[in-house]
Structure formats: C-alpha cells, structure tokens
C-alpha positions as CSV (number, residue, x, y, z in Angstrom):
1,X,0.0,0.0,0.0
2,X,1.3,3.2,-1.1
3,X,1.4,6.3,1.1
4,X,-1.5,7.7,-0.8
5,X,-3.5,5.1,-0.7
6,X,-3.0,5.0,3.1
7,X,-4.3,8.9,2.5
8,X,-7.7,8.0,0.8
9,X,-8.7,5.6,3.5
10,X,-12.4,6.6,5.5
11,X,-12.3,6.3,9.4
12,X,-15.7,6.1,11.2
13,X,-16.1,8.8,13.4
14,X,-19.6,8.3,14.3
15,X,-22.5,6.0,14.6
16,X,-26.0,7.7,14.5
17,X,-29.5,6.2,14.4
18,X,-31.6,9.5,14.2
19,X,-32.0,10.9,11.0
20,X,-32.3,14.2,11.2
21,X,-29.7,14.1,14.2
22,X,-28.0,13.1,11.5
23,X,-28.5,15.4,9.2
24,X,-27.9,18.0,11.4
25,X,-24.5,16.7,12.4
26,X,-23.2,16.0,8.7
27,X,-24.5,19.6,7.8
28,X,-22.1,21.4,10.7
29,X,-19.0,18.7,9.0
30,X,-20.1,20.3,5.9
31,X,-19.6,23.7,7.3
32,X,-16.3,23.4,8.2
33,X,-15.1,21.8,5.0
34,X,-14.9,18.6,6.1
35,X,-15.4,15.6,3.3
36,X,-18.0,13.1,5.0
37,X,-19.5,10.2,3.5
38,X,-22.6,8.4,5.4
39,X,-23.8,4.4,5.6
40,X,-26.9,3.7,4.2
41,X,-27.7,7.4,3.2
42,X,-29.9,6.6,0.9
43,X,-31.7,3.8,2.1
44,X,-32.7,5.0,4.9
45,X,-35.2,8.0,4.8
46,X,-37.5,7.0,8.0
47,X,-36.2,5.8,11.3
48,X,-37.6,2.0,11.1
49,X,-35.0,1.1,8.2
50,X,-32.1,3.3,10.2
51,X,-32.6,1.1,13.1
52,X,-32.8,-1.9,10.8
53,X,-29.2,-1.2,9.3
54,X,-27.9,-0.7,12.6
55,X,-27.5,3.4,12.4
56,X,-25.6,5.4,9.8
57,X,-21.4,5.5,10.0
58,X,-20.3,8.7,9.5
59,X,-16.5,8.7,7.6
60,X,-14.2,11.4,6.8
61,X,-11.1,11.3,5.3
62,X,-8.4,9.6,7.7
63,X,-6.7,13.3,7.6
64,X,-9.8,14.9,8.9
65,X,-10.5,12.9,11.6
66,X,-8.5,15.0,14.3
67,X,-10.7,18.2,13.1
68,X,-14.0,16.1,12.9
69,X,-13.9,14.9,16.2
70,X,-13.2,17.7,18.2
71,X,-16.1,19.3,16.3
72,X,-18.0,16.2,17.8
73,X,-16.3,16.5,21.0
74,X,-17.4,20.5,21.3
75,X,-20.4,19.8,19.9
76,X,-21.3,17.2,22.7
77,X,-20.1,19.2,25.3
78,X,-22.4,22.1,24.9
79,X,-25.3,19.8,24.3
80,X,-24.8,17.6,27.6
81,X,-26.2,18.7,30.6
C-alpha cells in the first residue's frame, strides 16, 4: 500500500440512528469543509429502516478525523447537561 493510498482511506467517526440528528451533524462537517460520506444514506429515509441497518457510520477522510472529532467533542459538550 502506497502512502496515498494510506491517505484516501475513510475512518468512522460516528455512529448515529436519528436521522435528522444526522442530518444535522453532517450539515455542521459540511460547514467546516470537512469531506463526509454516510452508511446507508440513501436507504434510509424513515427511522424503522435506520434502526434496521444498525444506524448510519459517518466517515471522513483519515486526515480529517482530528478536526472532525473535536467538532464532535465540542459539539457534545455544549449539548450535555
């Protein structure tokens, strides 16, 4: 495996059942630039099938995880009471 092959590879950084939780999150990745691809986008439009696929994988690029989960980490913090 080459080094940029090592480059291209997609990391989980999240697992996430509710769609427009979802939605939501992948929007703010979006924001800040950050490439994210999602499991099952398009199979899953109501929450039976999301549960039935066991939740959606978000996956950035392996050189975006370090931004994309602190955005995650920040994001949790303010939400958690």
């Amino acid at each position: 495996m080459t080094d940029i092959e090592a480059d291209d590879r997609l990391i989980t950084i999240a697992t996430i059942w509710n769609r427009p939780e979802l939605l939501t999150f992948v929007a703010m990745l979006d924001a800040y630039d950050i490439p994210v691809f999602i499991s099952g986008e398009w199979h899953a439009s109501v929450e039976p099938i999301s549960v039935a696929l066991g939740g959606h994988e978000v996956k950035v690029p392996v050189s975006f995880v370090e931004q994309a989960t602190a955005l995650n980490a920040a994001l949790a913090a303010r939400t958690s009471h």
